[in-house]
N, CA and C atoms of all chains as a GROMACS GRO file, in nm:
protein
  570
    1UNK      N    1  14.068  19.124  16.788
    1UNK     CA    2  14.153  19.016  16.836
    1UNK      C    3  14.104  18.881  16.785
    2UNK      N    4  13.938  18.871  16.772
    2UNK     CA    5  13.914  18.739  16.764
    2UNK      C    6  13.932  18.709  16.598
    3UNK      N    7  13.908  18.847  16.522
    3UNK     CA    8  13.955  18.822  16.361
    3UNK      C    9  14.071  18.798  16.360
    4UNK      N   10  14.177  18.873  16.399
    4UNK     CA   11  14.290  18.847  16.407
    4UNK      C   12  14.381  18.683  16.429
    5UNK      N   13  14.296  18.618  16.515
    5UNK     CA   14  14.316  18.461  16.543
    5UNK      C   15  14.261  18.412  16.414
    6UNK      N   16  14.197  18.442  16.396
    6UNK     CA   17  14.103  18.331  16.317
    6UNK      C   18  14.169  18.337  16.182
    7UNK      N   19  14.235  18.536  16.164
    7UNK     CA   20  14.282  18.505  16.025
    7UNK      C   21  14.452  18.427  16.026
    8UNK      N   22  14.476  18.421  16.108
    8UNK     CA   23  14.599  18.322  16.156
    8UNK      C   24  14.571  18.208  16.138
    9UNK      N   25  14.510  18.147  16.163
    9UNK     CA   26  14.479  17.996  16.212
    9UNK      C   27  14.421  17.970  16.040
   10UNK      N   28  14.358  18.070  15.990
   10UNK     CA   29  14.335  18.053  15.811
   10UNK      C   30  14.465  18.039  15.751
   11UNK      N   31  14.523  18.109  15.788
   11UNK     CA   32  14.686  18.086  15.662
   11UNK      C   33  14.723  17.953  15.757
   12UNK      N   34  14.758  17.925  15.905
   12UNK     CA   35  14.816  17.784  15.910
   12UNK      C   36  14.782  17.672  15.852
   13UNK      N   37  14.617  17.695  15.789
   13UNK     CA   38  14.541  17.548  15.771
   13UNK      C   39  14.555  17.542  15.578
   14UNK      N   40  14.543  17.668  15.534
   14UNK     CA   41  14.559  17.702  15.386
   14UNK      C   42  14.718  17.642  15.347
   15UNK      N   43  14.798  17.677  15.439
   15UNK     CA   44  14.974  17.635  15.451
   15UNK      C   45  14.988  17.511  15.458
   16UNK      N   46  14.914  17.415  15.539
   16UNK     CA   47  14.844  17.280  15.558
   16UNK      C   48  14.814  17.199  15.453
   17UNK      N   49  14.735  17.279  15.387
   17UNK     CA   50  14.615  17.215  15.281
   17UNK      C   51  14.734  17.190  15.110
   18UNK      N   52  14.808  17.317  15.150
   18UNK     CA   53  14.906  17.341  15.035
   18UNK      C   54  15.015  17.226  15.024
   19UNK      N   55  15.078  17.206  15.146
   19UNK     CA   56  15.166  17.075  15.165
   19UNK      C   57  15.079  16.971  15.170
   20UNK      N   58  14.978  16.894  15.203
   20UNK     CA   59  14.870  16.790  15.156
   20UNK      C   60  14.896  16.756  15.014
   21UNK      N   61  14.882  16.912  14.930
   21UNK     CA   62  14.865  16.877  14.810
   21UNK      C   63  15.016  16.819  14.724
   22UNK      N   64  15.117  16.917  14.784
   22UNK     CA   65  15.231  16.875  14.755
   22UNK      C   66  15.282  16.724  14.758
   23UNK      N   67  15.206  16.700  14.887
   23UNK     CA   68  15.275  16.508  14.904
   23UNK      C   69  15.171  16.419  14.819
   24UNK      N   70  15.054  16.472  14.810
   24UNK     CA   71  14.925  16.389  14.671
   24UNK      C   72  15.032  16.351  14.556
   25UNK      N   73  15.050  16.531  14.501
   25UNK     CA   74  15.113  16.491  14.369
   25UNK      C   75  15.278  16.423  14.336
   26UNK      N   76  15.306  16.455  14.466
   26UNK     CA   77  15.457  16.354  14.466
   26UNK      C   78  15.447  16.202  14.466
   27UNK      N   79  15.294  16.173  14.539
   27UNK     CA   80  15.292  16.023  14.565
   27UNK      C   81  15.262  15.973  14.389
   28UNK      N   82  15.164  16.049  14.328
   28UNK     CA   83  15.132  16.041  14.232
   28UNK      C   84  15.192  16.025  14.076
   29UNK      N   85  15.318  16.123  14.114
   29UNK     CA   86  15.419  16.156  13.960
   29UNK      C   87  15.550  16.108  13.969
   30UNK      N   88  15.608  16.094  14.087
   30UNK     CA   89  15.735  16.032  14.090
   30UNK      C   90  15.727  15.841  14.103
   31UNK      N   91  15.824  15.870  14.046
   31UNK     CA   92  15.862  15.739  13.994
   31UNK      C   93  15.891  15.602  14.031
   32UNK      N   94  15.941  15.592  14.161
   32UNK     CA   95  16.022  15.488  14.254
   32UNK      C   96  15.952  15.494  14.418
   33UNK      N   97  15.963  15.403  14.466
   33UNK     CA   98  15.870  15.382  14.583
   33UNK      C   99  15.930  15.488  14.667
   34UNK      N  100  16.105  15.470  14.698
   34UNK     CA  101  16.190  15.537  14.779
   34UNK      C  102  16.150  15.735  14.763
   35UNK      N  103  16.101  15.749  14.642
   35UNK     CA  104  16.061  15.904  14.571
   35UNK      C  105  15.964  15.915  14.636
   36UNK      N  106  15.831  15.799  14.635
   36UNK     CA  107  15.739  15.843  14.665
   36UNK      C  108  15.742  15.887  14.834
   37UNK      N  109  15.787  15.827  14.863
   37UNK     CA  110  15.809  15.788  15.007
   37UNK      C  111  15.881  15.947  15.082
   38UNK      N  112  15.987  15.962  14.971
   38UNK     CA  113  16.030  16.057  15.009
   38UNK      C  114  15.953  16.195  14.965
   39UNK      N  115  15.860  16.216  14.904
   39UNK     CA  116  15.788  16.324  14.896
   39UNK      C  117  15.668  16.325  14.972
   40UNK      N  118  15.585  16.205  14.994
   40UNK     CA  119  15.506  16.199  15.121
   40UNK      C  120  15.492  16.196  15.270
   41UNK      N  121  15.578  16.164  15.334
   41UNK     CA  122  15.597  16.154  15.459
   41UNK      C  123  15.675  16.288  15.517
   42UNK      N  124  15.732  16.357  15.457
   42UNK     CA  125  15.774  16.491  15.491
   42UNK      C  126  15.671  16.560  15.466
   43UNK      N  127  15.584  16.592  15.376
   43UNK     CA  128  15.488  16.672  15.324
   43UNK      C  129  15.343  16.648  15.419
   44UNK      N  130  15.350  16.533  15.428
   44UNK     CA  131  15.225  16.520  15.496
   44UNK      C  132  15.220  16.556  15.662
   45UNK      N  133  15.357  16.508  15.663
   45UNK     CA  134  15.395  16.504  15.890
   45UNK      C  135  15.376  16.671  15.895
   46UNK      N  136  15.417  16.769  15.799
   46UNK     CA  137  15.415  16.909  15.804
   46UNK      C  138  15.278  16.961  15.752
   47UNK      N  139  15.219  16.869  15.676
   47UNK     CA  140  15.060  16.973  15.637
   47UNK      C  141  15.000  16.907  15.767
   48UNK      N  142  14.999  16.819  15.818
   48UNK     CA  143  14.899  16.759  15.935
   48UNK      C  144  14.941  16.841  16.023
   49UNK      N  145  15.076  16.894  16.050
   49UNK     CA  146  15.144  16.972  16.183
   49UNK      C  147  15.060  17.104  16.161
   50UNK      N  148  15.068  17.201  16.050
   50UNK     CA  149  15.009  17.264  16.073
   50UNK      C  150  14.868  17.276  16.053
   51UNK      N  151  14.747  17.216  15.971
   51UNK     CA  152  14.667  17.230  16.016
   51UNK      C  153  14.585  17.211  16.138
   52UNK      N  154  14.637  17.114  16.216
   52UNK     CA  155  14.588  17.043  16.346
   52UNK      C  156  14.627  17.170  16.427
   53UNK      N  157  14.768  17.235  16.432
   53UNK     CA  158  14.827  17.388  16.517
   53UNK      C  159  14.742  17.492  16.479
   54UNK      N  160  14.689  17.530  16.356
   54UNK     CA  161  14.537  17.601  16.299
   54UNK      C  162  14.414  17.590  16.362
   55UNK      N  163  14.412  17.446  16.367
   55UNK     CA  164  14.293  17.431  16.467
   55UNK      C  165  14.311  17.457  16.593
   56UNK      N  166  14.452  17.426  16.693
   56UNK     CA  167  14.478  17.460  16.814
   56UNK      C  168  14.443  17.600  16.822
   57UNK      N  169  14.496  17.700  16.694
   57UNK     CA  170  14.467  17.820  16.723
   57UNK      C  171  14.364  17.857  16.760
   58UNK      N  172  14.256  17.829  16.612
   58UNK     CA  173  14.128  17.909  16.637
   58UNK      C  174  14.029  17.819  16.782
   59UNK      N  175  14.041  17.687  16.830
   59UNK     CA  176  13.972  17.698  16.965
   59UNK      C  177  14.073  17.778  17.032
   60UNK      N  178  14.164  17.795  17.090
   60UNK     CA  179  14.192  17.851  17.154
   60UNK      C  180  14.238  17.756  17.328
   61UNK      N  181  14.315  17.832  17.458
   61UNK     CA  182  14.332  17.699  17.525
   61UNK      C  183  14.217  17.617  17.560
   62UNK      N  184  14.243  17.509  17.630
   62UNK     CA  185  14.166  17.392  17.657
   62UNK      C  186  14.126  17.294  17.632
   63UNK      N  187  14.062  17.197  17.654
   63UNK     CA  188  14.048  17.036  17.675
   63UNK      C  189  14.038  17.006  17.536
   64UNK      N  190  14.000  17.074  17.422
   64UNK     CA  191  14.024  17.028  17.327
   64UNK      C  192  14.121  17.069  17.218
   65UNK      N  193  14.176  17.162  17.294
   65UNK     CA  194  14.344  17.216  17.251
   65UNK      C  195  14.445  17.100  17.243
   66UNK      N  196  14.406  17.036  17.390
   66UNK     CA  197  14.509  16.930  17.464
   66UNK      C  198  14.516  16.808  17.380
   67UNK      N  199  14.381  16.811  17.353
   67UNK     CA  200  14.384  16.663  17.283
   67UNK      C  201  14.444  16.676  17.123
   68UNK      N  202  14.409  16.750  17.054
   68UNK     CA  203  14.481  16.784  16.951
   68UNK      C  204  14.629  16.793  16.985
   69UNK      N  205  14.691  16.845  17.034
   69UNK     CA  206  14.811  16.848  17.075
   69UNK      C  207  14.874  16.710  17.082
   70UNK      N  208  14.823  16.625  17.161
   70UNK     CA  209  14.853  16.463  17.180
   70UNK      C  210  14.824  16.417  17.020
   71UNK      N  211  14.729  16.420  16.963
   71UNK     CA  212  14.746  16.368  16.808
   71UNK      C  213  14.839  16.468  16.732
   72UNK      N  214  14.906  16.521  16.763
   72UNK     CA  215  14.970  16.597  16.717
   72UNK      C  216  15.118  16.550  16.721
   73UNK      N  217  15.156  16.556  16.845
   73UNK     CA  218  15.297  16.464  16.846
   73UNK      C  219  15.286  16.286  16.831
   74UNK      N  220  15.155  16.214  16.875
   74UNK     CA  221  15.194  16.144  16.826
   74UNK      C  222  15.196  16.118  16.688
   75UNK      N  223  15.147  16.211  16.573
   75UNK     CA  224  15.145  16.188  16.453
   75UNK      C  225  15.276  16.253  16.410
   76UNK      N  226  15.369  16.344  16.507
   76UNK     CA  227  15.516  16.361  16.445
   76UNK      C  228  15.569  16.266  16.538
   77UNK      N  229  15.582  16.137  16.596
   77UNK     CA  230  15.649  16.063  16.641
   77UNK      C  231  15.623  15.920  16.538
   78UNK      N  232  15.541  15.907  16.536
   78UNK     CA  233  15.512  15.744  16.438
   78UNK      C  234  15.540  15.751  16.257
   79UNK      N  235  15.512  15.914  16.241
   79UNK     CA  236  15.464  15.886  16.079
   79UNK      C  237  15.619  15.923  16.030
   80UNK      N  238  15.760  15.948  16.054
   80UNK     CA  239  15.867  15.896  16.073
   80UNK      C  240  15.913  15.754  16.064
   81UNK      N  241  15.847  15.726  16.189
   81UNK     CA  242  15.910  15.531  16.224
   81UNK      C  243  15.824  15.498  16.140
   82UNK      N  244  15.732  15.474  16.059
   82UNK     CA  245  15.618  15.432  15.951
   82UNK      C  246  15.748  15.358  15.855
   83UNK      N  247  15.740  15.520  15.791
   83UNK     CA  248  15.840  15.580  15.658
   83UNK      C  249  15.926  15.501  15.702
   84UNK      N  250  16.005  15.513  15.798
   84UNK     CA  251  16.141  15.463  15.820
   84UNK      C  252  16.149  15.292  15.810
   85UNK      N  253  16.077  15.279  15.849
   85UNK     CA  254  16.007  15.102  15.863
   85UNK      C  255  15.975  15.050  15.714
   86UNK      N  256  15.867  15.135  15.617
   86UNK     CA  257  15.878  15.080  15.501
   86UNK      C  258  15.992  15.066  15.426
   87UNK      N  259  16.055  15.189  15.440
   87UNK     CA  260  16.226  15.176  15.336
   87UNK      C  261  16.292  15.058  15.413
   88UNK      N  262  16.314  15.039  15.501
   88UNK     CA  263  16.402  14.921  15.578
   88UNK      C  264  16.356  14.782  15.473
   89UNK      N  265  16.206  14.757  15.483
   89UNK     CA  266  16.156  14.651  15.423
   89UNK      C  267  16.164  14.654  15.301
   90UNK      N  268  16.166  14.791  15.281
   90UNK     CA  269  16.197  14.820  15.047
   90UNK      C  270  16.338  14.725  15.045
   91UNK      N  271  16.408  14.826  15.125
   91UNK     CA  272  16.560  14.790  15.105
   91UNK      C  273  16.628  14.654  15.147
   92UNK      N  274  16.522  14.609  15.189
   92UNK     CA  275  16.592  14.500  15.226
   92UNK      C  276  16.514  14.384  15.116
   93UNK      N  277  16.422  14.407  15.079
   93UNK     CA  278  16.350  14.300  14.961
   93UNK      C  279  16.434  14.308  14.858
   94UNK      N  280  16.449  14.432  14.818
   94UNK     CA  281  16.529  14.496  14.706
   94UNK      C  282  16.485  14.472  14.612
   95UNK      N  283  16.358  14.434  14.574
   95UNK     CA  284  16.299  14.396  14.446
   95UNK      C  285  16.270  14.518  14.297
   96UNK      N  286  16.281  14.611  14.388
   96UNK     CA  287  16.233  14.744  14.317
   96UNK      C  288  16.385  14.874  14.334
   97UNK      N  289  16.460  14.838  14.301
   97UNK     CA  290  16.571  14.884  14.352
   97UNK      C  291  16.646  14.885  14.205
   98UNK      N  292  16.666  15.017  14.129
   98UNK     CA  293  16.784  15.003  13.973
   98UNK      C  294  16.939  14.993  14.070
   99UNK      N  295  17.011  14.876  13.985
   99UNK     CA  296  17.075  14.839  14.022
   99UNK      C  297  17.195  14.901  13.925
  100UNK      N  298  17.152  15.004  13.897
  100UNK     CA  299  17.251  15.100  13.779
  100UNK      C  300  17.367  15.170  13.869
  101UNK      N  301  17.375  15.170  13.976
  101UNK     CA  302  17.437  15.303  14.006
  101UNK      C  303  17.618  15.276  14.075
  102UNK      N  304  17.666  15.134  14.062
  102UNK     CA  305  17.783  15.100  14.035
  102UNK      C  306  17.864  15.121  13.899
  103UNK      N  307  17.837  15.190  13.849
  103UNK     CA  308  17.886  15.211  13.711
  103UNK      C  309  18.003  15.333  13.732
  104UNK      N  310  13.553  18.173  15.889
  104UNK     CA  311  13.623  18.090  15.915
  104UNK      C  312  13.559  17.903  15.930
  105UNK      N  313  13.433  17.931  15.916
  105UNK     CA  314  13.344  17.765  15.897
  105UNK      C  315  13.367  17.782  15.762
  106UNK      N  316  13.387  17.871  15.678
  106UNK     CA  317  13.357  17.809  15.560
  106UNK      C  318  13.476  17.774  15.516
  107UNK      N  319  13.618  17.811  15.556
  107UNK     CA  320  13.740  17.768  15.517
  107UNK      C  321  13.763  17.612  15.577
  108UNK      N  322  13.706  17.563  15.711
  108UNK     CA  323  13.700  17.415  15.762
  108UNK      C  324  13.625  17.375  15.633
  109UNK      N  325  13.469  17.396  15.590
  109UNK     CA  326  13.445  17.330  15.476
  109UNK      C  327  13.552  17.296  15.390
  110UNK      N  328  13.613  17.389  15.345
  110UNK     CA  329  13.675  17.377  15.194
  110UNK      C  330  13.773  17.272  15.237
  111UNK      N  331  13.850  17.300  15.351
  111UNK     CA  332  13.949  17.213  15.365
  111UNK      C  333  13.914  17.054  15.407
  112UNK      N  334  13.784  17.020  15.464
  112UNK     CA  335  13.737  16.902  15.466
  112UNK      C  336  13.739  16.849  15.311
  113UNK      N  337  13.651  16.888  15.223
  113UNK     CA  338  13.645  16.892  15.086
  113UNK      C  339  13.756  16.856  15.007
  114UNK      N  340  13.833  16.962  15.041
  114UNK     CA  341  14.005  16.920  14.962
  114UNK      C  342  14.067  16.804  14.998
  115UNK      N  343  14.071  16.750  15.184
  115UNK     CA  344  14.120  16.648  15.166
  115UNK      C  345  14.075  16.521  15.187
  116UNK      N  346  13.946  16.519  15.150
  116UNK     CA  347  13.841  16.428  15.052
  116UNK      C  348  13.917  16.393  14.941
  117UNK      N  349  13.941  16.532  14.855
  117UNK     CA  350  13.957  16.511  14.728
  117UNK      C  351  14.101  16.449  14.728
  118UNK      N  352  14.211  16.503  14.798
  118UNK     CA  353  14.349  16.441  14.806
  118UNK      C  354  14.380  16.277  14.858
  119UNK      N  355  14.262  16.267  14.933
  119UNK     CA  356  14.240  16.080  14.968
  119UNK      C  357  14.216  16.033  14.881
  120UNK      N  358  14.093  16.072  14.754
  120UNK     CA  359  14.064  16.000  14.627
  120UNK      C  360  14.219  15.971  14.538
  121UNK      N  361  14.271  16.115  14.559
  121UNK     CA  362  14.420  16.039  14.482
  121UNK      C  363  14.514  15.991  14.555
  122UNK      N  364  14.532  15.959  14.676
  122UNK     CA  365  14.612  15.888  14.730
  122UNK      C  366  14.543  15.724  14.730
  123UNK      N  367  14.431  15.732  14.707
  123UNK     CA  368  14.354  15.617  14.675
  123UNK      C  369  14.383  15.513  14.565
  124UNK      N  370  14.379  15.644  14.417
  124UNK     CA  371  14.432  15.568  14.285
  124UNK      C  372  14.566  15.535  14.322
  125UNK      N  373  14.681  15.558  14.387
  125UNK     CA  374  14.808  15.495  14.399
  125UNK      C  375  14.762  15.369  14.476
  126UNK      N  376  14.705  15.376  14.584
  126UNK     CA  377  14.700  15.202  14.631
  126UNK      C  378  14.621  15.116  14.577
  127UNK      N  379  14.577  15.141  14.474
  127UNK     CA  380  14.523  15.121  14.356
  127UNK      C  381  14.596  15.071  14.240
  128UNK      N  382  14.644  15.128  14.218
  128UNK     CA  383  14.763  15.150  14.074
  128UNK      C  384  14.899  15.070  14.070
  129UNK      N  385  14.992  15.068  14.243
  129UNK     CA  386  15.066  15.108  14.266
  129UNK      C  387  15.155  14.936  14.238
  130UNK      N  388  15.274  14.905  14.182
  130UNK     CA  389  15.335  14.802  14.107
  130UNK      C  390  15.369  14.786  14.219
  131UNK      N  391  15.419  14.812  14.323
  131UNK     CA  392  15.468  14.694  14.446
  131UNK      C  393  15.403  14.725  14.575
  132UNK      N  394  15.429  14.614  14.658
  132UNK     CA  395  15.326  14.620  14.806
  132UNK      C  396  15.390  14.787  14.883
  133UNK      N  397  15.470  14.794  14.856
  133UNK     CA  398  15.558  14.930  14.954
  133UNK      C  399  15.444  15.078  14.899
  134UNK      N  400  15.437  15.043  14.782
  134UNK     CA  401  15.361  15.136  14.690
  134UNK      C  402  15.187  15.189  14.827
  135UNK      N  403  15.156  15.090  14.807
  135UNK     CA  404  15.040  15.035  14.875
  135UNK      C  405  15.029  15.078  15.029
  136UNK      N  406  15.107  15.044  15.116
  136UNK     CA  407  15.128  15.087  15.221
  136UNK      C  408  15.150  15.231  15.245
  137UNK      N  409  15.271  15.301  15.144
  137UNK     CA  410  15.281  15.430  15.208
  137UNK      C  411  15.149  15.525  15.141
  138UNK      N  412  15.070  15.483  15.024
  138UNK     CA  413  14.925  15.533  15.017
  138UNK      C  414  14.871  15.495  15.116
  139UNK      N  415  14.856  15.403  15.200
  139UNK     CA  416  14.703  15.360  15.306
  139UNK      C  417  14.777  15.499  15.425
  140UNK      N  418  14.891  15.491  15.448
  140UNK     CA  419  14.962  15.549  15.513
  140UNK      C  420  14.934  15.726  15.516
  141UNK      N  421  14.927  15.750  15.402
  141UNK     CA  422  14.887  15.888  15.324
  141UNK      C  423  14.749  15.925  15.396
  142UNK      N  424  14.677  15.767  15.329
  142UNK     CA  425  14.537  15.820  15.371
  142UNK      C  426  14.468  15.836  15.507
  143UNK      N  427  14.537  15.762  15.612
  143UNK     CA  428  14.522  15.737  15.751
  143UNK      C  429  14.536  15.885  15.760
  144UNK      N  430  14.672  15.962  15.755
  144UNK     CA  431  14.684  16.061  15.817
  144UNK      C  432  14.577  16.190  15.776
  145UNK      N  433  14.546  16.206  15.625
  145UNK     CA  434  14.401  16.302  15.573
  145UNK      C  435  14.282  16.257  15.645
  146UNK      N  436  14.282  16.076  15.711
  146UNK     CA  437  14.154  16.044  15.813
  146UNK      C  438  14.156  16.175  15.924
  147UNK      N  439  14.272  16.125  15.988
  147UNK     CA  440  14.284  16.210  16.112
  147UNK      C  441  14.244  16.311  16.081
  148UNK      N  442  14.343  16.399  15.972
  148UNK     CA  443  14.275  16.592  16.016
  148UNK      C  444  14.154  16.591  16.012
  149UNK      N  445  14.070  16.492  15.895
  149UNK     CA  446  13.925  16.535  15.843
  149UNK      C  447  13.851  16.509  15.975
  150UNK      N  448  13.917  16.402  16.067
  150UNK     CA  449  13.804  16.365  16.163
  150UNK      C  450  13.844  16.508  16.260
  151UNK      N  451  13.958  16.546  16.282
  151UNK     CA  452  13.984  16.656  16.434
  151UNK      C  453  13.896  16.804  16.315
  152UNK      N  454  13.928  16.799  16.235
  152UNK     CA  455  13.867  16.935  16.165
  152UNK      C  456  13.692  16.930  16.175
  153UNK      N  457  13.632  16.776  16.165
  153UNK     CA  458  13.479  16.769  16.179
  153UNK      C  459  13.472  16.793  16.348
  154UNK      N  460  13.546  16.758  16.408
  154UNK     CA  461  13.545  16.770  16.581
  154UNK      C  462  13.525  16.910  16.594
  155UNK      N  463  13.605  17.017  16.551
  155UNK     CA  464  13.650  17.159  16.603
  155UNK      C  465  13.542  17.207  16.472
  156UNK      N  466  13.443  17.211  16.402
  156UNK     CA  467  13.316  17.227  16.363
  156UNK      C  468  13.233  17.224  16.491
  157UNK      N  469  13.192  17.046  16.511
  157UNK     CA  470  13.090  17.040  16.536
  157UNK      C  471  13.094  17.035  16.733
  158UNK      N  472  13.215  17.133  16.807
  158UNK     CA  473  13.204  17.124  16.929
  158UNK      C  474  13.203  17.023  16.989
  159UNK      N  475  13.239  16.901  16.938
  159UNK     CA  476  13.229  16.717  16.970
  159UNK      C  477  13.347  16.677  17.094
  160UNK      N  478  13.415  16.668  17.166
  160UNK     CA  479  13.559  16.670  17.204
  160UNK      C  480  13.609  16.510  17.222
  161UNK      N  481  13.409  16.375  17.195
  161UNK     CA  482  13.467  16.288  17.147
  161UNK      C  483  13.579  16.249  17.055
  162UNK      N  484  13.494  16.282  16.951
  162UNK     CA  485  13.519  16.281  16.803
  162UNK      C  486  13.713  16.288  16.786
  163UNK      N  487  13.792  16.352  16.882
  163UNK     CA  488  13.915  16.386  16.865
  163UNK      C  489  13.966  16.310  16.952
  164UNK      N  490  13.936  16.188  17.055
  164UNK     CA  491  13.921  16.054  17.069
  164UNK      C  492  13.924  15.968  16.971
  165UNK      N  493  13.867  15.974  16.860
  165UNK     CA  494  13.840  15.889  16.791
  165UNK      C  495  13.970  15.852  16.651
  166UNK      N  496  13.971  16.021  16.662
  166UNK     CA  497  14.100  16.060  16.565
  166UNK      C  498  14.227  15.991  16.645
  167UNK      N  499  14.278  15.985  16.735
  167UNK     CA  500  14.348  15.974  16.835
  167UNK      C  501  14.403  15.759  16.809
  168UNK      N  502  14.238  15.707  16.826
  168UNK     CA  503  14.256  15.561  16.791
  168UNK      C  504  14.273  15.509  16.666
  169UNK      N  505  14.242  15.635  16.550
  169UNK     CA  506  14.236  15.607  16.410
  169UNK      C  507  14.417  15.620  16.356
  170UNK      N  508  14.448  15.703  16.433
  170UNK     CA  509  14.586  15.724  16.430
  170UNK      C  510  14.657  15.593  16.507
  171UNK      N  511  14.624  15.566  16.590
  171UNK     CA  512  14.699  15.438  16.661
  171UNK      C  513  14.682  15.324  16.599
  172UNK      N  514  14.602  15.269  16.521
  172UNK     CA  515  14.542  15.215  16.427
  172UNK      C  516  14.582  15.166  16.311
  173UNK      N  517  14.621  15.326  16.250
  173UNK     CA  518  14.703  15.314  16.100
  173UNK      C  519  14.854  15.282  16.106
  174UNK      N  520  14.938  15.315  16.215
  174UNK     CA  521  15.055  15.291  16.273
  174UNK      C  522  15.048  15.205  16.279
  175UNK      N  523  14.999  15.121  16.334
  175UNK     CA  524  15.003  14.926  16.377
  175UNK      C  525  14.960  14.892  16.241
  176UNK      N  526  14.873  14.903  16.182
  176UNK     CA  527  14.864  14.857  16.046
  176UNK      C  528  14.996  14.876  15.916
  177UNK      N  529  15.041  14.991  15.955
  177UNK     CA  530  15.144  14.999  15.906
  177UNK      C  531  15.275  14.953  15.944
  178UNK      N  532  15.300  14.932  16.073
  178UNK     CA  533  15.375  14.764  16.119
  178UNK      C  534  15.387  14.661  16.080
  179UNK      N  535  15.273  14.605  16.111
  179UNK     CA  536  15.235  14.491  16.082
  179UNK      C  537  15.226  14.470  15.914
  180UNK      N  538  15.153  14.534  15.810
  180UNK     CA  539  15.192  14.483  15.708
  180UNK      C  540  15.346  14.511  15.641
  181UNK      N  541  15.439  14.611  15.717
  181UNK     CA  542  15.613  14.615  15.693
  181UNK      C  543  15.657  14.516  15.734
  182UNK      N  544  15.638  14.402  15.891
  182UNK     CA  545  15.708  14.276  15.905
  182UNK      C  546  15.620  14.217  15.834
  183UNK      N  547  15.501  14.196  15.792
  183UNK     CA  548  15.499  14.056  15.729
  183UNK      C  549  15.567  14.077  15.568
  184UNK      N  550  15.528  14.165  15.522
  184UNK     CA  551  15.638  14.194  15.361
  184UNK      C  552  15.817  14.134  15.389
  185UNK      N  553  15.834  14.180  15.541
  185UNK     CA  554  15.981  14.172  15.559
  185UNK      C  555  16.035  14.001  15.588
  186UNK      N  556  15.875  13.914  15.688
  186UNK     CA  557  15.928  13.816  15.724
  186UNK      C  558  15.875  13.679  15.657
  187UNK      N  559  15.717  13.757  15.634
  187UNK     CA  560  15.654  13.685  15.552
  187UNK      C  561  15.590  13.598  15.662
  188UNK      N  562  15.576  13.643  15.756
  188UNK     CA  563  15.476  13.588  15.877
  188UNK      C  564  15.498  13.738  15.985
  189UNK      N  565  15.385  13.687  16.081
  189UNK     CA  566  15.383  13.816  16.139
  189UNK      C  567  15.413  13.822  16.294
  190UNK      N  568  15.536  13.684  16.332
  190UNK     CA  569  15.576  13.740  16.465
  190UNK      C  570  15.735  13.684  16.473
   0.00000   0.00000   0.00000
């Protein structure tokens, strides 16, 4: 049972580690802030979700289940309004914005 | 299963160094922010992943204010880009 957790809580954090990497190289290769933006903040709110739920696994319940849990939603409640907050301010500077797409 | 927390401490070490070169690199302030933004959140796991190592149940306290932290920082430098003062 206790391998059994542990090899669970290995693929949630490996599944984790994999989307981490996904939002690195998106921040990294795409092109436009709005790209980057949009390949990081999805990638990351989901590799943090599950490795932090990996870790919930392998302790197991209790006091430091709980607290993970609380950084847990609040890191899927803010890192949303973040994202959402920088594009507002992209879009509204508009400095970085191709202005091609009335054509 | 300690040695897979290693690796994954390690890795996102290594994924902060490149979210690093973008706030680094990066041609506009937005650039900049959603890297610090990047990196706040690889703070957090690395700090709750060193917590659930080292039996600490501070330590995931700490993650907790580091996260509250990078959010307000990430506020605050979106209105001042937006207003160009900060209230």
């Amino acid at each position: 049972m206790n391998y059994l957790l542990s090899g669970i809580a290995t693929v949630f954090i490996v599944s984790g580690l994999f989307f981490f990497m996904v939002g690195a190289l998106g921040l990294i290769r795409l092109p436009d802030v709005f790209s980057r933006m949009h390949a990081t903040t999805k990638a990351d709110t989901l590799g943090a979700g599950l490795v932090l739920f990996g870790v919930i696994i392998w302790q197991g319940v209790g006091f430091l289940a709980f607290n993970i849990l609380l950084i847990l939603i609040f890191i899927w409640i803010t890192n949303p309004t973040a994202a959402h907050f920088i594009a507002k301010t992209e879009y509204l500077r508009g400095k970085s914005i191709e202005k091609d797409d009335a054509k | 299963m300690i040695n897979v927390i290693y690796f994954a401490v390690a890795f996102l070490i290594g994924l902060a160094f490149v979210a690093l070169y973008r706030a680094y690199k990066g041609p506009t302030a937005a650039d900049r922010v959603v890297a610090i933004n990047v990196i706040t959140t690889k703070v957090v796991t690395i700090i709750v992943l060193i917590a659930a190592i080292t039996n600490q149940n501070s330590y995931v306290n700490v993650a907790l204010v580091y996260a509250l932290i990078g959010f307000m920082t990430t506020i605050g430098v979106g209105k001042y880009l937006l207003k160009g003062k900060l209230n």
